[in-house]
N, C-alpha and C positions, 0 to 999 in steps of 0.2 A: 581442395580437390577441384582444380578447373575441370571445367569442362567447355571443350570446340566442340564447335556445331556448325556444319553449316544448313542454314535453315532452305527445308525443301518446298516447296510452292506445289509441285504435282503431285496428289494424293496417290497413297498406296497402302489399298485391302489391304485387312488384317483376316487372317485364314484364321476360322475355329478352330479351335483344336481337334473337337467333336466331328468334323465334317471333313477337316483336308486328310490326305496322304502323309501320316509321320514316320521316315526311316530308322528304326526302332532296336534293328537287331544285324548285327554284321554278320553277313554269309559268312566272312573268311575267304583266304587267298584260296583256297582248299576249294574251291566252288559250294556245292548247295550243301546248306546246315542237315546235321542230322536228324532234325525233330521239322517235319516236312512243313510245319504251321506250329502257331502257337497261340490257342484261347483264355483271354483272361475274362472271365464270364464276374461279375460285382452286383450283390445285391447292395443298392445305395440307400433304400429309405424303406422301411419295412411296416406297416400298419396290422388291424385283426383281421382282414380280409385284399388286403392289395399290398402291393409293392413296387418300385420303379429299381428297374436292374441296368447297368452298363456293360456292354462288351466294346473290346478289341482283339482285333484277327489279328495276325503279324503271318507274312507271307514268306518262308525260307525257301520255295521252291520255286521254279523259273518264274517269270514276268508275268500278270495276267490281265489280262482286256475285261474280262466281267469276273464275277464270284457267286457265291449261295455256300451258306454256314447252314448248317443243318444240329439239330440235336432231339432227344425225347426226353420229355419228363418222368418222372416216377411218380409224380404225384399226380391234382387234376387243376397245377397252375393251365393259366389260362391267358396267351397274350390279345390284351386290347387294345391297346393304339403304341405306335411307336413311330422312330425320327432316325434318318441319316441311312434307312433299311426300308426294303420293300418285306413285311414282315406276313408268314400269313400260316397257319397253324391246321391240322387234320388230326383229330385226337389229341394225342400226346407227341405228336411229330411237329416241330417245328420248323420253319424253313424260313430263314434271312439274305434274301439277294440284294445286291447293290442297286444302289440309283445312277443314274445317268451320270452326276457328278462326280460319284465314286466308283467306278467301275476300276478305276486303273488299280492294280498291285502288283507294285516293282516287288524285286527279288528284297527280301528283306525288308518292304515296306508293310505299315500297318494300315485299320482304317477301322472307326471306330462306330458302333452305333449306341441306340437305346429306343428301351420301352415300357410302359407301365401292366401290369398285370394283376390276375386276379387268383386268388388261393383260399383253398381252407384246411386246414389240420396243418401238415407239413409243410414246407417250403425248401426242399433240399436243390442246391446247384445240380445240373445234370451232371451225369458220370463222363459222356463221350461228348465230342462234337468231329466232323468231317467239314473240311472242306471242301469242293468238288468231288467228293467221295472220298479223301484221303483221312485218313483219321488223325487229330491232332493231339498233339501234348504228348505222343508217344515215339521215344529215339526209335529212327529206322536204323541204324547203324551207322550211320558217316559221322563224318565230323561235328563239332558241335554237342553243346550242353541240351538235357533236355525240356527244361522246365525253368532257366533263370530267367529273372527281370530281363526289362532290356535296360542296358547301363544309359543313365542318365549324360554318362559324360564329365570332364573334368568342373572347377570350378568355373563360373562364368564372369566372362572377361565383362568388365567394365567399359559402359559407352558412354556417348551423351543421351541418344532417345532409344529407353530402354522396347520399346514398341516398334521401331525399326528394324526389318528382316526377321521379326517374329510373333508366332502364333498366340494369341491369347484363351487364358484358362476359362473354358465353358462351364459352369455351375450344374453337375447335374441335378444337383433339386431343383435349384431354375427352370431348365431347362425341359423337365418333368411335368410339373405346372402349366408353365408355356404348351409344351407339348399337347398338351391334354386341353384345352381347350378349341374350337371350329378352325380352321389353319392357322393356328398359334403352330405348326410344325413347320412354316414358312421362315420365323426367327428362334425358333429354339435350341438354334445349333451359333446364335453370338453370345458373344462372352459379355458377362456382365460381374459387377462387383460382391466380393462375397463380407456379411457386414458383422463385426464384430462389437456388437452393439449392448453388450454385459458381459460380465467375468465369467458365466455358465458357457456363453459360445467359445469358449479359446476349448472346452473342451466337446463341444456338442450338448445342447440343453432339446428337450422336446421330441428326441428321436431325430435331429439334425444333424446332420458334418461336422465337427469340430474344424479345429486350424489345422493339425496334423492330418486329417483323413483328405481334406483338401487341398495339400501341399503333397500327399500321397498319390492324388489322382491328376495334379498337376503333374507331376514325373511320370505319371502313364501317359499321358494327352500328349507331354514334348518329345517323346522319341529321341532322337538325334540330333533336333534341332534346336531352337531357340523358342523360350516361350515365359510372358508376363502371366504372373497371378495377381490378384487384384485384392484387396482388403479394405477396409473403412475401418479405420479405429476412432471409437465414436464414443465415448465412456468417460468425459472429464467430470468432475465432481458438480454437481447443478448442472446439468451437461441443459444447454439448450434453452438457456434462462426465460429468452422473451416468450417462449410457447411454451405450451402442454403436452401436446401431443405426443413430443417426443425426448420428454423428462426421462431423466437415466433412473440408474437403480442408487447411485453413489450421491450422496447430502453434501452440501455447500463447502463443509470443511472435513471432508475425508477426502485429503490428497494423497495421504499414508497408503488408504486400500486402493488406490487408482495404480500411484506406484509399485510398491508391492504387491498387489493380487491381479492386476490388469497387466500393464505393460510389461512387469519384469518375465511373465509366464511366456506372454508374446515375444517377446525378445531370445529367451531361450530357445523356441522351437524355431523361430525365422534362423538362429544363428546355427542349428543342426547342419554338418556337414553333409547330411543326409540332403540335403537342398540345395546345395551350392550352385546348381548349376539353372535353379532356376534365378529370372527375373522376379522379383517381390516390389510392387508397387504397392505403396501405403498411401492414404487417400487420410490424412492429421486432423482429425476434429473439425467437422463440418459446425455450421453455427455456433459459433464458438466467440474468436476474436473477435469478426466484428459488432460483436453486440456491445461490446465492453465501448465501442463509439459512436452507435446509432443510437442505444437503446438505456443511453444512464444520463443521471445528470438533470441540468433543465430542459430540455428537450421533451416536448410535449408527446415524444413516443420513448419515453422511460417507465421503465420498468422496476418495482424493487429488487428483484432478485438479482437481474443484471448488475445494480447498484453495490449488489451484497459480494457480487464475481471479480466486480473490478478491485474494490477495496478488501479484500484478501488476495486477490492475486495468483489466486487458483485457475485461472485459465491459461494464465500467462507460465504458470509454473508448469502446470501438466502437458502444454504442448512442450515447454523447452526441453521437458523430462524425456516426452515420450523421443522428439528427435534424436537427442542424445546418444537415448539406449538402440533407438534401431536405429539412428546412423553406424551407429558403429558396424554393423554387418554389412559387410563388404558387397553382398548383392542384392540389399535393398534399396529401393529409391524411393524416399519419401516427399509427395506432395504436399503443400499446406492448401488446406480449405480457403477462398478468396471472393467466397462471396458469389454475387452477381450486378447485374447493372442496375436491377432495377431495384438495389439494395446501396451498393455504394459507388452507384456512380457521378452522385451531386461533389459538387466542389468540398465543402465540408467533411463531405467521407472520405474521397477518395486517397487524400495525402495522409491525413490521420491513419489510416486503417493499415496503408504503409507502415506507419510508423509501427505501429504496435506490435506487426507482425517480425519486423526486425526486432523489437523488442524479447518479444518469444521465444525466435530461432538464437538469441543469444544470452537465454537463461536456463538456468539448472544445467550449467552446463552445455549446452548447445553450443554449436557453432553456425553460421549461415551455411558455411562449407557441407553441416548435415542437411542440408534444402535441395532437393533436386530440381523443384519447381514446384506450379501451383494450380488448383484445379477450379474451376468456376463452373458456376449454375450447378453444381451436386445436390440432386435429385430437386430440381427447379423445372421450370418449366419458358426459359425465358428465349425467346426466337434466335436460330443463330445467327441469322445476317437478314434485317430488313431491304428490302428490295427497292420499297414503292415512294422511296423520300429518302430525302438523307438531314444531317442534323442544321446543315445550312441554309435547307429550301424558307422562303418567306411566302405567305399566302393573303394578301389584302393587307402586307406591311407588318405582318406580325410574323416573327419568327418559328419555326418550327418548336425550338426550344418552350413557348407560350401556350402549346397547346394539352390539355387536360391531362391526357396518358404520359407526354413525356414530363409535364411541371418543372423544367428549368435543369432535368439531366441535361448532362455532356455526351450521354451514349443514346442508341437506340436500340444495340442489339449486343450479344456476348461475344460477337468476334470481336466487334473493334473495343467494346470493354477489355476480353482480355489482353489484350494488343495493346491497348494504351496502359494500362494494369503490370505489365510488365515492367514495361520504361518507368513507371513509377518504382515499382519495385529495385530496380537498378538505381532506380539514384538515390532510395531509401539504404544501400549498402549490399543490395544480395549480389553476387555472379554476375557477371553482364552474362551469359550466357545458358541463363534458367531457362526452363519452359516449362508449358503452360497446356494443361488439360481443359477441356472443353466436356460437359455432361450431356449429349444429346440427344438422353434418353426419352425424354417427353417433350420435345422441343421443336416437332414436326411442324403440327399446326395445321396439317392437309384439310382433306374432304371438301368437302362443298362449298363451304364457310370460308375457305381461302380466298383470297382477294387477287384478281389476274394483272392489276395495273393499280396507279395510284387513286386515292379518293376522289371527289369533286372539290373545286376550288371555292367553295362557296363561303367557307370560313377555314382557319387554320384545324381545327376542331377534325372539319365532314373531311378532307384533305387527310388527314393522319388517320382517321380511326376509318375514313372507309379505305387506305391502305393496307394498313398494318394487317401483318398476318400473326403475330402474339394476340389472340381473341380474350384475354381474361378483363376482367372488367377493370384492373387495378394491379399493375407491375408487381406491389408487396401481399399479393394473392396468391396462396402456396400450398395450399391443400388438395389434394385430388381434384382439379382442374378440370372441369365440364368442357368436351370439345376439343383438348389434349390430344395431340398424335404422336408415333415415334417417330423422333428425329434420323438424324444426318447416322448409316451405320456406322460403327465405331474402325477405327481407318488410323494409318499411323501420316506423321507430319503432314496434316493436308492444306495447313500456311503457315506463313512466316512467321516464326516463333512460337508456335503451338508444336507439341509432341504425338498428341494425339486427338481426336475423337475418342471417347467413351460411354458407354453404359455403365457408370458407374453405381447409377440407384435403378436395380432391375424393375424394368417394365412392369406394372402389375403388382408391386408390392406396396400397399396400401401408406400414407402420407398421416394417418392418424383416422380414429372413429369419429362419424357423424353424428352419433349420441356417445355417452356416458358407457361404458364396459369395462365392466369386475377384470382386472388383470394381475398376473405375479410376474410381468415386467419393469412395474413401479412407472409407466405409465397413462397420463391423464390425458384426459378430455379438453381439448381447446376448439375454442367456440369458431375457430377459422376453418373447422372441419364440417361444421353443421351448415347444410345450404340455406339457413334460414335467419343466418345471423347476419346485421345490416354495417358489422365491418365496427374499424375503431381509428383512430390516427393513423396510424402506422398504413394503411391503407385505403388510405382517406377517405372512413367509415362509407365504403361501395361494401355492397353482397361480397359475399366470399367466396360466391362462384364453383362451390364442393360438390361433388355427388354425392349421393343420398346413399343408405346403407352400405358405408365404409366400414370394414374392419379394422383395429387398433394397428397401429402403425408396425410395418415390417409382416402383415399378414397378408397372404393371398388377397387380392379384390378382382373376381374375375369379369366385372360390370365393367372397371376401368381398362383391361387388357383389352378385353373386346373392343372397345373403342378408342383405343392407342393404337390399336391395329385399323382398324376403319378410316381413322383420319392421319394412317404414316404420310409421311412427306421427305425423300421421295416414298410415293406408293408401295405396297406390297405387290408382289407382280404372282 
């Protein structure tokens, strides 16, 4: 499967889904549809006293300049905060007017909102909704059906950068969360990664989405157009050797249930014609490969378990598997996990870690041909381009390379890692024409604490560290990050040989617990979570620079949003 590209230099916005204008529903040559509007009103996550619900309008009557969605309850739900709608409630009368940004609805266009509320006893969907006063979901007599989906559209055609001229899939439980916390409704409307992190999520575990309800809500969100969903497949057997934190449910030598209970389930429902026309981005076992060459061995950051991954060979088997089986479906595009700079980008790693990965994409089956490209710093926190030095500068005859934070890397920052990381990857045997994801989801580094120009030249040292804008006390520091901002928004080709910007590890979902908590994730405790632990090899025993009362990894932490919001870079406006 080649793939041409030509690589784009000038960035180009990625519209929410959740937020832009989706043409959803064809009036027909006939002029205006018979069903004058049409509301799909979605309760998404339901609790014993709240819920967060999703609508979209779809507009079949003339062109309009502003809107207001009106409905009543039956019961005594109660809307408390919501995103993408100016929302404001009298009794049991609700009323949803546009924002400034969405004001426009073309003939046949939709626009989608959300918000969280409050209930007790019943929770029944309302009966009626109007728009402008016109009543919806009811044939006025003309042409047109009165109540179908809006068709998805044929299968989808094959590109090189599946994020190019289109909209990506907004999480509404993400989104909800986000939503709900002090203008967390400023980013709750980008799309972030949805994580399939146990066999219980392919079908919804905890009152959650499943895969299908989220590839359901993908096809509302794309309209007519073009649109990426996004997934983490994260479940290999010992998944995550060198830490705790984010130990899977599956034991060293059950590759059988990874295969058979994990991927094969995933695989059937991506390959559902019912989907075809979306883009499926698969995001292949993050921490994974490269531990199998950082972290075994003599190398004085080995680990046993690591040790126990390489010499069975279950890492290498479960990525080749998982590529395999969802290469095969014609509209997915699978990333491999690649690390980051401040993990493999010394000499030692960086060609090894190549190697392995060709190794991978060309087992159990695999072929390179199943690789679309490769995603770096996923759910990291490493700067995307330092500013204030570069890896050449020397300061009193010592090279930049000598000084503490960088210790003898080749990189400084995740563009020119993944950029150089590529070319590795090409000559390691993949596609000369791969590309390369970027995670810039906590990668800001803003606030106050940001540095306006380079250090003082006083030593190599004062020169790097009072530059740098990555603040963590130590590159292989990876836990809820004290000081963290959100990065670069997520944005398609915004350099050469990258596909995209992403949010792939949503904002605000916790990196592992700060102490010890009782879990039925299978779950543990690693001491890189706790702010009080003084560190070990692997980060060359510095603090580990955590916030304090973190929840177990993949939970809410709404201490760390707040303050990924505080210190965005660029800013929140």
């Amino acid at each position: 499967m080649s793939r041409t590209r030509t690589a784009l230099l000038a960035a180009m916005a990625l519209v929410a889904g959740a937020t832009g204008t989706a043409f959803a529903v064809d009036p027909g040559s006939a002029g205006i549809a018979a069903v004058p509007c049409t509301v799909d009103y979605k309760i998404q996550n339901q609790w014993s006293t709240g819920f967060t619900a999703a609508v979209t309008v779809t507009n079949n009557s003339a062109a309009k300049s502003s809107w207001s969605l009106k409905w009543s309850y039956a019961g005594n739900q109660k809307v408390t905060s919501g995103w993408n709608a100016k929302l404001s409630q009298s009794g049991a009368a609700v009323t949803a007017a546009n924002e400034t940004y969405n004001a426009q609805l073309a003939t046949g266009g939709s626009v989608s909102f959300g918000f969280q509320g409050s209930y007790s006893g019943s929770n029944a969907i309302p009966a009626t909704f109007t728009l402008d006063g016109v009543t919806c979901n009811v044939d006025d007599g003309g042409p047109g059906g009165p109540t179908d989906p809006p068709d998805p559209g044929g299968p989808s055609t094959r590109v090189n950068n599946p994020y190019e001229g289109a909209k990506v899939y907004v999480n509404a439980e993400w989104s909800a969360n986000a939503a709900a916390e002090p203008g967390g409704s400023r980013v709750a409307g980008q799309p972030t990664g949805v994580w399939l992190d146990r066999i219980a999520a392919i079908n919804g575990a905890g009152g959650k989405m499943g895969l299908r309800a989220h590839l359901d809500e993908a096809l509302r969100q794309k309209g007519s157009g073009e649109l990426v969903v996004q997934f983490v497949i994260y479940n290999l057997p010992g998944r995550d050797c060198s830490a705790l934190a984010s130990n899977g449910e599956l034991k060293a030598d059950e590759i059988g249930r990874y295969k058979t209970e994990y991927i094969d389930p995933i695989k059937a429902i991506l390959a559902d014609s019912k989907y075809a026309s979306l883009r499926i981005v698969t995001t292949v076992e993050i921490d994974s490969l490269p531990n199998l060459v950082t972290n075994t061995g003599s190398r004085p950051t080995a680990v046993p378990q690591c040790d126990v991954m390489k010499a069975n060979g279950n890492y290498v088997k479960g990525v080749g598997y998982a590529l395999n089986k969802l290469g095969d479906v014609p509209n997915v595009y699978n990333y491999v996990d690649a690390g980051h700079h401040g993990w493999i980008g010394w000499d030692d790693n960086f060609g090894p870690t190549a190697t392995i990965m060709k190794e991978a994409a060309t087992a159990e089956g695999a072929t390179v041909n199943d690789v679309h490209g490769f995603i770096t710093n996923t759910a990291n926190y490493s700067a995307l381009k330092e500013n204030n030095f570069t890896i050449n500068d020397t300061v009193g005859g010592k090279s930049v390379r000598e000084s503490k934070w960088v210790d003898w890397n080749r990189y400084l920052d995740e563009l020119s890692y993944a950029q150089a990381f590529r070319n590795q990857l090409v000559s390691a045997g993949f596609d000369s024409n791969i590309g390369m994801l970027i995670d810039t989801s906590r990668n800001g580094w803003g606030g106050a604490a940001r540095p306006t120009g380079p250090g003082a030249t006083t030593s190599v040292d004062t020169y790097v560290d009072g530059g740098r804008y990555d603040r963590r006390l130590n590159a292989g520091n990876w836990c809820n990050q004290s000081g963290a901002g959100l990065g670069e928004r997520p944005k398609a080709a915004p350099a050469a040989g990258i596909d995209a910007y992403v949010w792939m590890k949503p904002p605000g979902e916790s990196d592992g617990s700060s102490k010890a908590i009782p879990n039925d994730e299978g779950k543990g405790f690693d001491r890189m979570c706790d702010p009080t632990y003084t560190g070990n090899p692997r980060n060359n025993n510095n603090m580990s620079g955590a916030l304090a009362d973190a929840p177990v990894s993949g939970h809410w932490f709404s201490a760390q949003f707040r303050q990924l919001m505080q210190n965005a870079y660029p800013p929140l406006s």
